[in-house]
N, C-alpha and C positions, 0 to 999 in steps of 0.2 A: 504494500500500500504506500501511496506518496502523498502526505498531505503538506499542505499550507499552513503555516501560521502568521494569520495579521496581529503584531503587536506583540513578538514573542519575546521581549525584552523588560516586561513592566513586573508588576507584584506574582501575578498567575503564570506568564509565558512560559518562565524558566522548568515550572515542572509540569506545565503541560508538553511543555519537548520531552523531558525526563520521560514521561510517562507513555507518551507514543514510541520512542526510539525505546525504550524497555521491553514495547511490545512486535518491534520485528520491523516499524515504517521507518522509509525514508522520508526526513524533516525538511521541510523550506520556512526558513522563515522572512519575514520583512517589519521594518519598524523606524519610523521617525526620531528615536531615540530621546520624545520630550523627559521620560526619567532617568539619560542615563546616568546623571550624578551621582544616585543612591545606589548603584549596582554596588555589591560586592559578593566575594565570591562563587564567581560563576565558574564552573567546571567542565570537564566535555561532557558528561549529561546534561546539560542544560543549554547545548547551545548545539542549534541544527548543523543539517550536512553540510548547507548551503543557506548562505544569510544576506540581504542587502539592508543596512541601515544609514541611519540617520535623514534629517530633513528635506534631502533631494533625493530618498528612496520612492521609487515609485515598480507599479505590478508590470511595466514594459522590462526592469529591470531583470528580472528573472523568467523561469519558464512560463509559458502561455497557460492562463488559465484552467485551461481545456486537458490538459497531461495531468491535473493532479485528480487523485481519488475524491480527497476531502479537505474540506475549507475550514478552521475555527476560526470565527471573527473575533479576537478576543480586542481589535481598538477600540476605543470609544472615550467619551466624557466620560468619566467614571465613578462619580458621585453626586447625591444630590445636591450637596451645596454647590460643588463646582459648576454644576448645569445648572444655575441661576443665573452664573456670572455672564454668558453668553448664550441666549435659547436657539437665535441663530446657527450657532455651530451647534450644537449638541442635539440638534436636530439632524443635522447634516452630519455627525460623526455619526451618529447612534440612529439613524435611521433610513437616511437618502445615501452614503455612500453603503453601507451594508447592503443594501438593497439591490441599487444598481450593479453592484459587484455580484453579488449572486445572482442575480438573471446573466451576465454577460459570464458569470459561471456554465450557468445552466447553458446556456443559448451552444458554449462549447465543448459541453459535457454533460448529456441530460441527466443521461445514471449518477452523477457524483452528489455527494452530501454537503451541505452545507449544514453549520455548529453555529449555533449565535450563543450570547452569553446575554442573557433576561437577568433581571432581578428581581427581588422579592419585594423588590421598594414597590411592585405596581399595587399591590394589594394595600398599601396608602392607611387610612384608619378602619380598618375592618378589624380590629381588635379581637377578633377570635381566630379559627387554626382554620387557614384558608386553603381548601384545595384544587386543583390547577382550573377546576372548571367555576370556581369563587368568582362571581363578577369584580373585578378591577377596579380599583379606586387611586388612582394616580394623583400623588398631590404636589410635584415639582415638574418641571421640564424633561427631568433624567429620564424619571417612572413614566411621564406619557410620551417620550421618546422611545422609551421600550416596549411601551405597549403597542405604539404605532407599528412597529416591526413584528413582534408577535403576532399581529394581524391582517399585517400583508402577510406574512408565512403562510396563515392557517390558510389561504387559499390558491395556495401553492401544489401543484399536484407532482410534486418533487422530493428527493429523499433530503430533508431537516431535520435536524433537532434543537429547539429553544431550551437553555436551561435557566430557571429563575434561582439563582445563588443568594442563597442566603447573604447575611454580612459577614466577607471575609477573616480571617486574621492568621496570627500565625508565624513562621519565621520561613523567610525566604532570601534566593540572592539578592534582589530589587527590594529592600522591604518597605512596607508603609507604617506609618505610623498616627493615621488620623481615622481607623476606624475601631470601633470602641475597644475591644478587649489590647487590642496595641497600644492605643492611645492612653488606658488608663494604665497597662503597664509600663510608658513614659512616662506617665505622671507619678507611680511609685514611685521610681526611678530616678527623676529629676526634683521633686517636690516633697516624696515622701506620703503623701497624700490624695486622696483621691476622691473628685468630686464631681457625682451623675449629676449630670442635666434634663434627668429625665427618668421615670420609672418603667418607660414603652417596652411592651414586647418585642421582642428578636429571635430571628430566627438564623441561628452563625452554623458557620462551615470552614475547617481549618483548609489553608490555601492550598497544599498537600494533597488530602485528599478533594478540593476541585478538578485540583490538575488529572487526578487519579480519574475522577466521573468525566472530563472533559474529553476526557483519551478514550474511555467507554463508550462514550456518545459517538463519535469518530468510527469505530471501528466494529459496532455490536450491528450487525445488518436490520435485527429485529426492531431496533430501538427508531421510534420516530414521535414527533412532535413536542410538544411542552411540559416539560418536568419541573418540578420544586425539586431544590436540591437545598439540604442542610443535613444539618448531624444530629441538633438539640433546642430545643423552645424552652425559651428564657426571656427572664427580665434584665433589665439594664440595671437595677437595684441588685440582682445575684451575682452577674457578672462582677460587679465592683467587689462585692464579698470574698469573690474569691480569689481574683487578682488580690487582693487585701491582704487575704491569708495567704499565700504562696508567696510573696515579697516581703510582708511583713511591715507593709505601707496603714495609714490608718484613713479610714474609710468614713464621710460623712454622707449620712441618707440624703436623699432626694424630699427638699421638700417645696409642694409649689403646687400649680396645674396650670402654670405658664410654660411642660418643657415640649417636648420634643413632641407631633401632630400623630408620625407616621408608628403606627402601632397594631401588631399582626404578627402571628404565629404559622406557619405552615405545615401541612401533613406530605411527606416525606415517601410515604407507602409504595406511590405507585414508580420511585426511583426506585427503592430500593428490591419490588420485587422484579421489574425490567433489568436493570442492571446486573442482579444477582448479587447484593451485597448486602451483608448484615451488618444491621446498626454495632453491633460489635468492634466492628473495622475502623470505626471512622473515628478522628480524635474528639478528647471530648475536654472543655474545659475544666471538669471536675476534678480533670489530677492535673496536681500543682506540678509535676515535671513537663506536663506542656507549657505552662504559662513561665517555668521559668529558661525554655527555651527562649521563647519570645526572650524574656530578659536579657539571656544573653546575646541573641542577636543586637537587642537594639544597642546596651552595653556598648560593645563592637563601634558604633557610630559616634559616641565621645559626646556626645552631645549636639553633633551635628548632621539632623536631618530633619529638610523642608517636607514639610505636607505637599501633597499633590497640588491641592489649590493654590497654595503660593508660589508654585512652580509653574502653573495652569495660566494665572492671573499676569504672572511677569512676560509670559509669554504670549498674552494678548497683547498687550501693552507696547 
């Protein structure tokens, strides 16, 4: 198998290559390279056969469309906040080039797969455990950026798969550090302290095993359309408890009903009986050797690493 990867370079890229080339494919990848300040340690798992990066990489540069098997889109705006800053692009990252790129997929390759990367953010304030047929509640540009695409898909009579990802975290070569379980082990870290913005339901997935379900999706013939993909339904108040007790940081509650809108839990089920993976597999925040991986990654960075937005933002500008 030959797949593509758009954007193999950022927080997910690195081990969604890991995970394809562990399974027998040869890797293309292509990427702009807007994170790649934060890269570290990147290995030859983690980086394809064949790569074209940085800001004048474009898809003429590499093999034609039409010769690979399979496509992960993993570019995009990649968060809600950051899809405020520009609705313009992040329409156009996350909805009109994925799009257009997968038809002129298709148009040279009807049998090939296309892989998008959805989020859980569509499911917006439905505050209960939203399964993939849950009517959508989008409440940023990000989430109806992805829904828009989610629904051109479904009328697609082509081999896809959308997967709605929970909220990332996790230790990787690219790492981030502004999504919650990261972010507040930064704040251990750097403050000693740690304080929710909010009590909202989440639904997380360690970066690892996305990369792991992202390669599955790629390669399982069987597997097609829209999946939730997480590991565990939590609150942002639990979370903070246990990043707490794993670093040994001290933890102020959430108190308020001014935080955070977007609140929703997801059911996982029909990933995991398609894919063939047991909840077992998948990491889980509850043991503190995860969380203080994380630590030592971020550790590693001395202090010095931008969020995506402020990297996002300078680069509007």
């Amino acid at each position: 198998m030959k797949a593509l990867v758009v954007g193999h370079r950022g927080f997910i890229g690195p081990m969604v290559v890991k995970h394809l080339k562990h399974s027998g494919a040869t890797v293309h990848g292509i990427d702009e390279g807007w994170y790649d300040e934060s890269i570290r340690g990147l290995n030859a798992e983690h980086i394809p056969h064949s790569e074209r990066n940085g800001v004048n990489a474009r898809f003429s540069d590499i093999d034609a469309l039409g010769t690979y098997d399979v496509i992960v889109w993993l570019a995009a705006v990649s968060n809600d906040h950051m899809g405020n800053l520009d609705e313009f692009d992040t329409f156009w990252s996350n909805y009109e080039l994925p799009k257009m790129k997968a038809q002129d997929f298709w148009d040279r390759n009807p049998n090939g797969r296309f892989v998008y990367i959805s989020s859980a953010s569509v499911y917006g304030a439905n505050g209960d455990i939203a399964k993939e047929s849950t009517e959508t509640d989008p409440l940023t540009a990000y989430s109806k950026s992805k829904v828009k695409m989610d629904e051109w898909l479904w009328q697609q009579e082509r081999s896809w798969v959308s997967l709605r990802l929970g909220t990332l975290w996790g230790s990787a070569p690219n790492m981030r550090r502004d999504l919650v379980v990261n972010a507040f082990t930064w704040e251990a870290i750097h403050k000693k302290h740690i304080h929710p913005q909010s009590a909202a339901k989440r639904p997380i997935l360690n970066v690892d095993d996305a990369g792991w379900i992202i390669s599955l999706a790629s390669i399982l013939p069987a597997v097609q359309g829209i999946y939730n993909a997480c590991a565990e339904n939590v609150t942002v108040t639990q979370l903070a408890e246990r990043i707490g007790l794993a670093t040994g940081a001290e933890v102020s509650p959430y108190v308020g009903d001014d935080g955070d809108k977007r609140d929703y839990w997801m059911d996982n089920g029909r990933l995991l009986y398609h894919f063939e993976i047991r909840d077992s597999e998948l990491a889980k925040t509850s043991d503190p050797r995860e969380i203080t991986a994380v630590e030592q990654t971020l550790l590693s960075y001395e202090g010095s690493l931008r969020t995506r937005t402020e990297i996002y933002k300078e680069g509007l500008e």
